[in-house]
C-alpha positions, 0 to 999 in steps of 0.5 A, a space after each residue: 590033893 590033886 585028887 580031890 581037886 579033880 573029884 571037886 570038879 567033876 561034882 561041880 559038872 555033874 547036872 543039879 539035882 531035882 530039887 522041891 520048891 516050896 509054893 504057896 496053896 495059892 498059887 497051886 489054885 491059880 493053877 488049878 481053879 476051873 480045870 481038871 488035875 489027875 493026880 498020880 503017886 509020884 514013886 511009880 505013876 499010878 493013878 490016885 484020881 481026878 479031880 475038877 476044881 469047881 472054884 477056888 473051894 469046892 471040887 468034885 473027886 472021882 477015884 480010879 474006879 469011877 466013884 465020885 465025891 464032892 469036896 470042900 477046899 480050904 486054905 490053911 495057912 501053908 497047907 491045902 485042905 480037902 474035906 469030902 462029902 463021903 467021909 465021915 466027919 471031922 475027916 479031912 486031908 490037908 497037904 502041903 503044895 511044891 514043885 519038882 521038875 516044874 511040876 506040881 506035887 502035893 504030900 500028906 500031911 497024914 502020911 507023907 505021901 506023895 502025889 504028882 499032877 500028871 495033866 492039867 485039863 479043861 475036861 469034865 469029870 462026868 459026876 452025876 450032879 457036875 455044873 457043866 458051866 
């Protein structure tokens, strides 16, 4: 018994275990209207893309080799859906928005995947056609 008395404890010492927060795809615009994110997979930190948030509903996305699409936003209820100009129609990518040790992350909900803001800036993404104001 004292055993597990003792194991107890010690598990009750150990630091919290990182845990998702759900936000709502509102707050994840608040934060991300009239900048830049850069978007990394969260299991191993390579690039998935850049993207400038041009206002609440439309975005420009440049992927790691240098190609750009412009996108439209819109919110749907819990999820975050993008719809780009270089798709084919009727694609769309929707995701759902939380935080994990304080920063933002976002999942597919087409795959589960994972991505994580890696850096929120001001920066242009130099997309031919970009509003530079």
């Amino acid at each position: 018994m004292r055993v597990l008395i003792c194991f107890l404890f010690s598990l009750a010492a150990l630091p919290a275990l990182a845990q998702e927060k759900p936000i709502p795809p509102e707050a994840f615009l608040n934060e991300a209207e009239s900048r830049t994110l850069t978007f990394v997979m969260a299991d191993d930190g390579s690039l998935v893309g850049i993207e400038r948030f041009l206002g609440r509903d439309r975005t420009v996305w440049t992927q790691p080799t240098g190609r750009c699409a412009y996108g439209l936003v819109e919110l749907r209820g819990p999820l975050l859906c993008f719809t780009y100009e270089d798709d084919a129609p009727g694609v769309e990518h929707c995701w759902t928005t939380f935080r994990l040790d304080d920063r933002l992350h976002v999942r597919s909900t087409l795959n589960g995947e994972v991505q994580r803001v890696e850096a929120i800036t001001r920066d242009y993404v130099g997309c031919e056609g970009e509003p530079l104001s």
